[in-house]
C-alpha positions in Angstrom: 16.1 296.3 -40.1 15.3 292.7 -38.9 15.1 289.9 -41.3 12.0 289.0 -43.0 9.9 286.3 -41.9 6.8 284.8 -44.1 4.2 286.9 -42.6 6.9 290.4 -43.0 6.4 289.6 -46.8 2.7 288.9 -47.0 2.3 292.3 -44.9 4.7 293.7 -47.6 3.2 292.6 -50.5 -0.4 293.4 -49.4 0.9 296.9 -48.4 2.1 297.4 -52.5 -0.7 295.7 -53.7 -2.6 298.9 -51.4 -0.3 301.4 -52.6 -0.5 300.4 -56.4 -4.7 300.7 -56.2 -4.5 303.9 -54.2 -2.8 305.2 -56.6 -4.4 304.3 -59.0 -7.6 305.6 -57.6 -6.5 309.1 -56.5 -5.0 309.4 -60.8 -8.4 309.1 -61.7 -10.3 310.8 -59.2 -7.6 313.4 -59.8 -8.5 313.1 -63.8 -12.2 313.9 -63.2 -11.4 317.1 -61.5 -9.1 318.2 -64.2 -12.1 317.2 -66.6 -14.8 318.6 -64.9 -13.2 321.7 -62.7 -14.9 319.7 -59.7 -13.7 321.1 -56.4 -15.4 317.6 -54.5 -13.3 315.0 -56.8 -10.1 317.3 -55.6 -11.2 316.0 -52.4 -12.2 312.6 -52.8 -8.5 312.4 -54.7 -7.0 313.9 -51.5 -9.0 311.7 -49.0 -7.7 308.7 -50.7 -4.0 309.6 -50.6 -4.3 310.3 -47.2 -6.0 306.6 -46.8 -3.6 305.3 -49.3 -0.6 307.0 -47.2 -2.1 305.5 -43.9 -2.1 302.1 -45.3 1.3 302.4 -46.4 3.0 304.4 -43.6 1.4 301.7 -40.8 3.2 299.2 -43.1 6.5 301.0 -43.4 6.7 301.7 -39.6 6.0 298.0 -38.3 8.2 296.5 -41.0 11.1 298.5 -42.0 11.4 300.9 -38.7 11.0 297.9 -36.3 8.3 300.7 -34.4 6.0 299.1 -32.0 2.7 297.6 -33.4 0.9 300.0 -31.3 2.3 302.6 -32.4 2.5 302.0 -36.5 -1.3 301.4 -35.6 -1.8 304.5 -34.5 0.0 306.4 -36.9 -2.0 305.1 -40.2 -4.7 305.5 -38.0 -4.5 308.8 -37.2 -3.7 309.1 -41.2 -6.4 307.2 -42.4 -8.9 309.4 -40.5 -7.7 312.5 -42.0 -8.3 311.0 -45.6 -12.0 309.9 -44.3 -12.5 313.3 -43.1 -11.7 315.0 -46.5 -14.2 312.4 -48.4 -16.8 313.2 -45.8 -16.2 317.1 -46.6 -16.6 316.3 -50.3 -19.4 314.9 -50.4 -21.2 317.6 -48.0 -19.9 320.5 -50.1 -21.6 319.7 -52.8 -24.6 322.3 -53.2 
């Protein structure tokens, strides 16, 4: 791991600041399909973990695994896209 500079911490903090509110958001999507037995809230819970986990993982790669930006890119991403997908799916399965 390289030392930090100003710009590694902002990154960092903005990536925890994304994490905290993702999770937050999937709890309570999460909560409405416990309430409610909704099958689409499952999945708008789901897309936002993955879009939660993209933010974070893109974060974790550049900073901590010294990966190439390119590639951290990539990778949340590729992440990110799979969250959007399962939003997109819950809102078209509802009959």
């Amino acid at each position: 791991m390289r030392e930090f500079t100003g710009l590694d911490w902002i990154a960092t903090i903005t990536n925890m600041v994304a994490l905290i509110l993702g999770t937050f958001i999937v709890y309570l999507a999460y909560k409405g399909y416990k309430r409610n037995s909704s099958m689409p809230l499952l999945y708008v819970s789901l897309g936002f973990a993955f879009i939660t986990a993209g933010t974070v993982v893109e974060g974790i790669l550049y900073v901590v695994f010294i990966s190439d930006l390119l590639v951290a890119i990539i990778a949340g991403a590729a992440i990110t896209v799979i969250g959007l997908v399962a939003i997109i799916y819950s809102i078209y399965s509802v009959k």
